[in-house]
Structure formats: structure tokens, C-alpha cells
C-alpha positions in Angstrom: -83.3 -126.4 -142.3 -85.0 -125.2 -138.8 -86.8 -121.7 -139.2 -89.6 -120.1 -137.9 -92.6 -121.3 -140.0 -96.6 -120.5 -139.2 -98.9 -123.3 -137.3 -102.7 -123.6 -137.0 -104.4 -125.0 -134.8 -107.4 -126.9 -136.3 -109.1 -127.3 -133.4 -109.5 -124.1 -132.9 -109.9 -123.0 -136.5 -113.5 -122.0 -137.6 -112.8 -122.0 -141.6 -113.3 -118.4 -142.0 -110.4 -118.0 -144.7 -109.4 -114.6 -143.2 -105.7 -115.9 -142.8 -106.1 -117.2 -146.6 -106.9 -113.9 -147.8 -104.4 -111.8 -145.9 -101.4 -114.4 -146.5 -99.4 -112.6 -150.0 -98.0 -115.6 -150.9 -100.9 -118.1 -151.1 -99.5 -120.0 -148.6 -103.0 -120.9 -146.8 -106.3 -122.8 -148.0 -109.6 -123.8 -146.3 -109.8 -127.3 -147.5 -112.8 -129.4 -145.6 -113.6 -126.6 -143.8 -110.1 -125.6 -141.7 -107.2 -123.6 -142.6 -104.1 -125.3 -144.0 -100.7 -124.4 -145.1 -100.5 -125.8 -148.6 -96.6 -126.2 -148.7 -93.7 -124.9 -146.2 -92.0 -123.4 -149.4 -94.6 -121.2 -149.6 -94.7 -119.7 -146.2 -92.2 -117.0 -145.7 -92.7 -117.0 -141.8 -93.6 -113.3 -141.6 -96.8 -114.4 -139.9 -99.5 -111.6 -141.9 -102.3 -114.0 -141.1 -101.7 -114.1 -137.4 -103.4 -110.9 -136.3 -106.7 -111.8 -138.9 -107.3 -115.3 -136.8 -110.1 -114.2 -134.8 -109.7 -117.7 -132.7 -106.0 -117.4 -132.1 -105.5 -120.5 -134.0 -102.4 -119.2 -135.9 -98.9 -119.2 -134.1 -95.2 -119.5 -134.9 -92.8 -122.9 -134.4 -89.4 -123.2 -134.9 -89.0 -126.7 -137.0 -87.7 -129.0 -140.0 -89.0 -126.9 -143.0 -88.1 -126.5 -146.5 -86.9 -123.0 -147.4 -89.2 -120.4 -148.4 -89.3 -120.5 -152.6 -90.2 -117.2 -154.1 -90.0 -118.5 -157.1 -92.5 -121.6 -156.3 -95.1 -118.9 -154.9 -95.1 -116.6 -157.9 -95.5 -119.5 -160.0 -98.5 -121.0 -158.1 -99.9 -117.1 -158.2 -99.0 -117.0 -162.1 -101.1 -120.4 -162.7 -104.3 -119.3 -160.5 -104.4 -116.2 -162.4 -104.5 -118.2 -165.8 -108.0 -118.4 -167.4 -107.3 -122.1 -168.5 -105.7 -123.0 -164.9 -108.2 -125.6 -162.7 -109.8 -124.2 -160.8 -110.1 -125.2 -157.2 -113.1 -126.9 -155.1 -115.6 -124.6 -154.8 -116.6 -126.2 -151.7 -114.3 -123.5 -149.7 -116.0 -120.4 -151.3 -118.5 -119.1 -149.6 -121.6 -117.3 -151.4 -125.2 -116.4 -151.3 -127.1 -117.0 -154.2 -130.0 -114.2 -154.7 -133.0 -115.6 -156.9 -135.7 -113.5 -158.6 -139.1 -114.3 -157.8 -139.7 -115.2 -161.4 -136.5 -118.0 -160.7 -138.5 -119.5 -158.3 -141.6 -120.4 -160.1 -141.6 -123.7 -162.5 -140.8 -123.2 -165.8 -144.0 -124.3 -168.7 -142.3 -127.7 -169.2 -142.7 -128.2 -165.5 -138.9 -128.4 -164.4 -138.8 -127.4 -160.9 -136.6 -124.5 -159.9 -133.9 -124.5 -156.9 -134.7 -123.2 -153.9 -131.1 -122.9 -152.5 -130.2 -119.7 -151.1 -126.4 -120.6 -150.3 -123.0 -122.3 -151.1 -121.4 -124.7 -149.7 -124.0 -126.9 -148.2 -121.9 -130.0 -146.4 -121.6 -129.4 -143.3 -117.8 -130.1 -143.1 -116.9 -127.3 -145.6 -119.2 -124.5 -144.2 -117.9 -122.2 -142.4 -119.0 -121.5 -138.8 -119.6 -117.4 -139.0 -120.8 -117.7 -142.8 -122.6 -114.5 -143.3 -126.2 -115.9 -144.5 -126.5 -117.9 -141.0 -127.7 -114.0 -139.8 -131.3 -114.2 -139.0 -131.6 -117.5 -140.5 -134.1 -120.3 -140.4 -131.8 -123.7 -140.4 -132.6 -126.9 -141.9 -130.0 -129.3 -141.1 -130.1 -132.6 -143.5 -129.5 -136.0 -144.1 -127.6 -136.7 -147.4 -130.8 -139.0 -148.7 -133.4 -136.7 -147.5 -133.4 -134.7 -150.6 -133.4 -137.9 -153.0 -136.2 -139.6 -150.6 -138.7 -137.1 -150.8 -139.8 -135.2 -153.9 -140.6 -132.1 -153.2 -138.0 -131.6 -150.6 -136.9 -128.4 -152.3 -140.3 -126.6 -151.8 -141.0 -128.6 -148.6 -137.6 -128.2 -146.8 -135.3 -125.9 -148.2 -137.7 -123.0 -149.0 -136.7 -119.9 -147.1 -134.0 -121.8 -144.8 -129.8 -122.4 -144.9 -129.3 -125.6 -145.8 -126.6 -128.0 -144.1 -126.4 -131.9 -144.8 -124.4 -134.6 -143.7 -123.8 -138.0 -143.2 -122.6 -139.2 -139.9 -122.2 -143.1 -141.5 -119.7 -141.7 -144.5 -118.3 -138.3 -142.8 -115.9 -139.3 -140.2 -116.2 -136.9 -136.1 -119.3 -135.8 -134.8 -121.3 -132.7 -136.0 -122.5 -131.4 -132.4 -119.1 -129.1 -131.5 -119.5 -127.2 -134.9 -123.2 -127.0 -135.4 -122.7 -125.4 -131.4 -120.3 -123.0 -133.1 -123.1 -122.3 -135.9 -125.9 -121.6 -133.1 -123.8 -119.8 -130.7 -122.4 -117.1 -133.0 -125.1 -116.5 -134.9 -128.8 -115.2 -134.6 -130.2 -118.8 -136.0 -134.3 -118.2 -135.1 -135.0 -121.6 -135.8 -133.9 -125.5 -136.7 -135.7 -128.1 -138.3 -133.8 -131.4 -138.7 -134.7 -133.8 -141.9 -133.5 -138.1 -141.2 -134.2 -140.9 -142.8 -135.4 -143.6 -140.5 -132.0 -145.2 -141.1 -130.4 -146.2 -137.3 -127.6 -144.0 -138.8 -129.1 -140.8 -139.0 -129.6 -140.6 -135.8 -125.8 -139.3 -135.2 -127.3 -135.9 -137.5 -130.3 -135.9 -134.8 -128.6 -136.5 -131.8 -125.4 -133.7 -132.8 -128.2 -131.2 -133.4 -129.8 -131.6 -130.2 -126.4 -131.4 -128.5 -125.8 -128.5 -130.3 -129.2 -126.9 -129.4 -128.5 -127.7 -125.4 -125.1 -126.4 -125.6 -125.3 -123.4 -127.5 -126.8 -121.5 -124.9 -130.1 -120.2 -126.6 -133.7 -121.1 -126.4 -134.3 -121.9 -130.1 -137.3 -123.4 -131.5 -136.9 -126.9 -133.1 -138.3 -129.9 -134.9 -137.3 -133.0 -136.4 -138.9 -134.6 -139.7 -138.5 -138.7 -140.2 -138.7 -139.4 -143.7 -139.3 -143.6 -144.6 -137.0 -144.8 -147.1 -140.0 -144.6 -150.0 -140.5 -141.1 -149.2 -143.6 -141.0 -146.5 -143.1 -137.8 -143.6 -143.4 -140.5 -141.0 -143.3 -137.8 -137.7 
């Protein structure tokens, strides 16, 4: 049947999940870091997420959809609400995770503790006005960084938001998001971890695009690690 159904734009979508949270029907997820209507059954075409979009990326279309299933919704709401349901990737759910001092200092068998301050990490999923990039120090990493060097968690992560990436295994470039990061948000400073790979210098170069577009003087450094671990620059 042809009826009016929502449509976002993803280009314009930041991943905020304010549309997820004001749709009733569960309609809308941030999966890989953008908005997405999960099924058209699900949409009842009133359009409650349209004024929450604070990037106008949500409008209306007239199309081919399947009719709005009340029944399917409240079902989907029923099994979310389950204790034994699966629960869903908690890549989309953004949190800052607050650590006591005592947390932070090695345990007597040595173990050393996490020094992550926030969740998600990949630079895909994270949204672009996450509320722990205020006043932040940035460390944007390499996926192997962390399993190159040994102490990467005291080293690198200590006191900073952490974002990591890949640019051989995740598909785009990072530069138009991490310009999104830097522009709307009071970032003080970035320091960017590669592996002397040839590949990571897509993360390197996206940052420094980033930085020249953003339009802020921010300070900045990059750290080479060699694939057995040395700090080479």
C-alpha cells in the first residue's frame, strides 16, 4: 500500500538517538552510529521524532510500505521489556563510566586496571555530540595500537576519550565525522596513536583533515608505534 511513512537522511544524521527515544512505537534504532527505521510496520507515520532531529534529517515520503502493525510493535515492546529477551548491541548506548581512585590503582596480584572513561569507543558507533567529548582531551586510535604497546592504557588512554578505528577493515573515511566531533564540541586537545602500517595513515590523515576543517586552533600530536611495540616518533 502507498502511505506516508518517515525517512532519514543518513547523511545528515549525527547518531544522537533523540528520534529513537521520542518514537512510542520503537520504530527507530542507532545501528553503526545513524538512525534507522527498523521495519515499516512499525512506523505509524505520525512523525514524533521529526521535531527532536536537531539536523533536520527526518522527513515524510509518500511510498510502497507495509501497513502499520500495532500488534507487531507491542510485541517487539513486550519482548524488550522481558528480563530473558537479548539484549541489543551495546555499541549504540552511550555512557560514561566514573572510576574511583582506588579502581585505578593495580590490584596486589598485579592485574592492571582500565583506564577507560567511556562507551562506545569505535569510531563508527559514537555519536558526534556524545556528552563526555565536553572539555575533553581526545586520543584517536588505531585498532592495534592498544595490542602493540603495553602500557597503552596508562600511557594513552589515561585522562582522554578514546576513539579507534581502522581505515583498512572499516569501509568511508573518518575526516567528515571526526570534523563533526571537533566542531561541536570544546575538544582541548588530540593526540593520534598509528601503527607504522602504510594503512593507518587513512586514521592520520582523517584527523588532520578534521583538525583543518573544524575551524579551531587545537593542539595536536601523533604517536608512531613499530609493530613490536617501540614509540618510534
Amino acid at each position: 500500500m502507498i502511505r506516508r511513512i518517515i525517512k532519514i537522511d543518513e547523511d545528515k544524521c549525527n547518531g544522537c538517538g533523540l528520534c529513537a527515544k521520542a518514537c512510542h512505537e520503537d520504530a527507530i534504532s542507532v545501528i553503526d552510529g545513524k538512525a534507522r527505521l527498523v521495519s515499516d510496520d512499525y512506523c505509524d507515520g505520525l512523525g514524533n521524532c521529526l521535531p527532536v532531529c536537531p539536523e533536520g534529517a527526518i522527513s515524510f515520503e509518500e511510498r510502497e510500505a507495509a501497513a502499520y502493525d500495532e500488534a507487531a510493535v507491542k510485541a517487539r515492546q513486550m519482548k524488550k521489556k522481558r528480563p530473558d529477551a537479548a539484549c541489543g548491541c551495546p555499541g549504540s548506548a552511550t555512557r560514561t563510566i566514573h572510576r574511583r581512585e582506588c579502581q585505578s590503582k593495580p590490584a596486589d596480584n598485579n592485574e592492571a586496571s582500565s583506564r577507560l572513561s567511556q562507551w562506545p569507543v569505535q569510531l563508527k558507533l559514537v555519536p558526534v555530540n556524545a556528552p563526555y567529548f565536553a572539555d575533553s582531551d581526545l586520543l584517536i586510535a588505531a585498532d592495534c595500537t592498544a595490542y602493540a604497546y603495553g602500557d597503552f592504557h596508562e600511557r594513552f588512554i589515561k585522562g582522554r576519550i578514546v576513539l579507534i578505528g581502522c581505515p583498512k577493515l572499516d569501509s568511508g573515511s573518518y575526516a567528515e565525522k571526526l570534523t563533526a566531533i571537533l566542531a561541536g564540541n570544546n575538544v582541548k586537545s588530540v593526540t593520534v596513536v598509528r601503527m607504522e602500517v602504510p594503512c593507518c595513515g587513512g586514521l592520520a590523515n582523517a584527523a588532520v583533515e578534521a583538525l583543518k576543517n573544524c575551524g579551531k586552533m587545537i593542539p595536536w600530536q601523533t604517536v608512531t608505534l613499530s609493530t613490536d611495540g617501540t614509540i618510534l616518533e
